[in-house]
C-alpha positions in Angstrom: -156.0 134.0 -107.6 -152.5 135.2 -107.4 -149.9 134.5 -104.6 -148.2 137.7 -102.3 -146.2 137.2 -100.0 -145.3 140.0 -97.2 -141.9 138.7 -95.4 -142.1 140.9 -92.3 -139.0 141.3 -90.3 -139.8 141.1 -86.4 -140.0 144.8 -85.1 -136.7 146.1 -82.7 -135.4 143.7 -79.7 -133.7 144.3 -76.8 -130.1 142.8 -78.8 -131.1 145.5 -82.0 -131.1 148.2 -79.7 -127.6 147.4 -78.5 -126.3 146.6 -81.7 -125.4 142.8 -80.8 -125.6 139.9 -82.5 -128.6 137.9 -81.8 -128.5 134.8 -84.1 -130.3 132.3 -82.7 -131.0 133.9 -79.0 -134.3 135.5 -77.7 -134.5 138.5 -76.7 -138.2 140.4 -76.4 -139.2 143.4 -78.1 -138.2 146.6 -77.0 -141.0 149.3 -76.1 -140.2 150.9 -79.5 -140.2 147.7 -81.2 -143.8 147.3 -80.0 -144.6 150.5 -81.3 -143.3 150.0 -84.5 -144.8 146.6 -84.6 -148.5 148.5 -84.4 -147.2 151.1 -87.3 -146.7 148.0 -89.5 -150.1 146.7 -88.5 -151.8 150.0 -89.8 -149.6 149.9 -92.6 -151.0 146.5 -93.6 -154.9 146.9 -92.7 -157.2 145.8 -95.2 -155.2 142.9 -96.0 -156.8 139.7 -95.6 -154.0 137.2 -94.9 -154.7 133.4 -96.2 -151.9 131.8 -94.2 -149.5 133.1 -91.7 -146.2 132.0 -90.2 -143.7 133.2 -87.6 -140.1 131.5 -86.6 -140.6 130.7 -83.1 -138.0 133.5 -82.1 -140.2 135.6 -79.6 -139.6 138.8 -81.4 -140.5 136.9 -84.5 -143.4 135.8 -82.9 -143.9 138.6 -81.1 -144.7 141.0 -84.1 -146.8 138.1 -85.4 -149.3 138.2 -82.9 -149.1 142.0 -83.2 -150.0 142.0 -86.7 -152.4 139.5 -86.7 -155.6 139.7 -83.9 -156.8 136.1 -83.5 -155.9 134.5 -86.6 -153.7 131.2 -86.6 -149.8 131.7 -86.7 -147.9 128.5 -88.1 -144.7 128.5 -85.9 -142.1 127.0 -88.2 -137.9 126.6 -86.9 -136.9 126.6 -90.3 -137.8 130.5 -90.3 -135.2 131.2 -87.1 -132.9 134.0 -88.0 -129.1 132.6 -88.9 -127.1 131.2 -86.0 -124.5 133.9 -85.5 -122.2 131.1 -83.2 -119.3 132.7 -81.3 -120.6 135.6 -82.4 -123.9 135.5 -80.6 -124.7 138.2 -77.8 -120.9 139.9 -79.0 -121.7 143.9 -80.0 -120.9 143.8 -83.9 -118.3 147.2 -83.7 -116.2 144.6 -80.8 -116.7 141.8 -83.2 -115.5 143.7 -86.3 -112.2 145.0 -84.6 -111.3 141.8 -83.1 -112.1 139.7 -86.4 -110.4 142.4 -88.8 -113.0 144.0 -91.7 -112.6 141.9 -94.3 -113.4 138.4 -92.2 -116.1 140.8 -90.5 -118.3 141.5 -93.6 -117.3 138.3 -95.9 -119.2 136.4 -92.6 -121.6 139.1 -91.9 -122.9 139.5 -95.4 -121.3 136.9 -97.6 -122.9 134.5 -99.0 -120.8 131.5 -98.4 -118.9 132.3 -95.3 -120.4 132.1 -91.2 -119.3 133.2 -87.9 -117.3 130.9 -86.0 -119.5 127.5 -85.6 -122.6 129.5 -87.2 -124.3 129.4 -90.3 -124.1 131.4 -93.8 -125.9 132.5 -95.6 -126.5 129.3 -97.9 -127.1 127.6 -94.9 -130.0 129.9 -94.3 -131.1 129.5 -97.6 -130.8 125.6 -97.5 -133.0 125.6 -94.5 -136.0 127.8 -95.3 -136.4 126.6 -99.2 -138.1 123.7 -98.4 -140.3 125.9 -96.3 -140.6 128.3 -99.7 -141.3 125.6 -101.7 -144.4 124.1 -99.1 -146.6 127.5 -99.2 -149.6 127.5 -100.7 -149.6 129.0 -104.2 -152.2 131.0 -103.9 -153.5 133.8 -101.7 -152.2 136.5 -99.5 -149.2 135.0 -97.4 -147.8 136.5 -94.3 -144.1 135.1 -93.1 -142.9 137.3 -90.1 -139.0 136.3 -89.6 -135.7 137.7 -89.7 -133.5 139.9 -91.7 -130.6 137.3 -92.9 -133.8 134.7 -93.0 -135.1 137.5 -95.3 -132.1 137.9 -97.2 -131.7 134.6 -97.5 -135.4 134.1 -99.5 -134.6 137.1 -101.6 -131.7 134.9 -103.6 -134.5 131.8 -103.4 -136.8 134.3 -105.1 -134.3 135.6 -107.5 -134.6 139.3 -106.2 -131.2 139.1 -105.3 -127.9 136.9 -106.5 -125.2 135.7 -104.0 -122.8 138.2 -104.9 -125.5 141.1 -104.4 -127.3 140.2 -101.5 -124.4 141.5 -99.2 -126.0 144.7 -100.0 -129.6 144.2 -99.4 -130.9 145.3 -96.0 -134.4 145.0 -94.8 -134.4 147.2 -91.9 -136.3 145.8 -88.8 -140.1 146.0 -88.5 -140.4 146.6 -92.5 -141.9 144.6 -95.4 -140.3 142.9 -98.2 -143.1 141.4 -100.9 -143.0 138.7 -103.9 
């Protein structure tokens, strides 16, 4: 048996909807998050999911229980989104004029460079591989998490590289599968 895995980003939160940095905060789902989350779950009906996980973020965790009706979720911290620091709760356009464009996106989507006592990219990626390298390696996975989390496994995976990962979204509530 082969191994997929479907690395869900959580649906919209209240912090998506007013384009803020959420980092390591917790905001719930907004109403159209909710929504969306039950899209997704049409989306992946049929599917029978071995294992599943969630960071313990309650959007995260959130969509999870969403998704799946009563099966387990594994709640695991390593899946949190990147802390954003200083920069948590701050609205990104404020943030941008304030830190100046290039600083802006070489923290924002760089892979070596975090927000102001906040963690890169490579610190995301340091923290979730030994979470990568613990799944079972076999069998239909479901990991609901968060986009830099996401972008972050993409480079473990070699989807992406460091350098081109700056460009790689994964838009909330959609699925990204190795």
């Amino acid at each position: 048996m082969d191994r997929k895995i479907w690395f869900v980003r959580h649906a919209q939160s209240e912090y998506n909807k007013k384009k803020l940095f959420t980092g390591w905060h917790d905001p719930e789902l907004t109403e159209h998050g909710i929504h969306i989350a039950h899209e997704l779950k049409e989306e992946l009906y049929g599917i029978k999911f071995d294992m599943v996980y969630s960071s313990p973020l309650k959007r995260a965790l959130s969509t999870a229980k969403i998704l799946i009706d009563d099966q387990k979720i594994i709640i695991d911290d390593r899946l949190k989104e990147r802390s954003y620091g200083d920069w948590s709760a701050k609205n990104k356009e404020d943030v941008k004029l304030s830190e100046g464009e290039a600083s802006y996106y070489a923290a924002r989507r760089g892979w070596e460079t975090s927000p102001p006592n906040g963690e890169s990219l490579k610190d995301v990626s340091l923290r979730v591989d030994p979470f990568i390298k613990q799944l079972p390696d076999q069998g239909n996975i479901l990991v609901v998490s968060h986009g830099n989390t996401i972008r972050a496994i993409s480079v473990l995976f070699g989807v992406n590289t460091e350098d081109n990962v700056k460009d790689f979204e994964i838009k909330v509530g959609t699925v990204f599968k190795v």
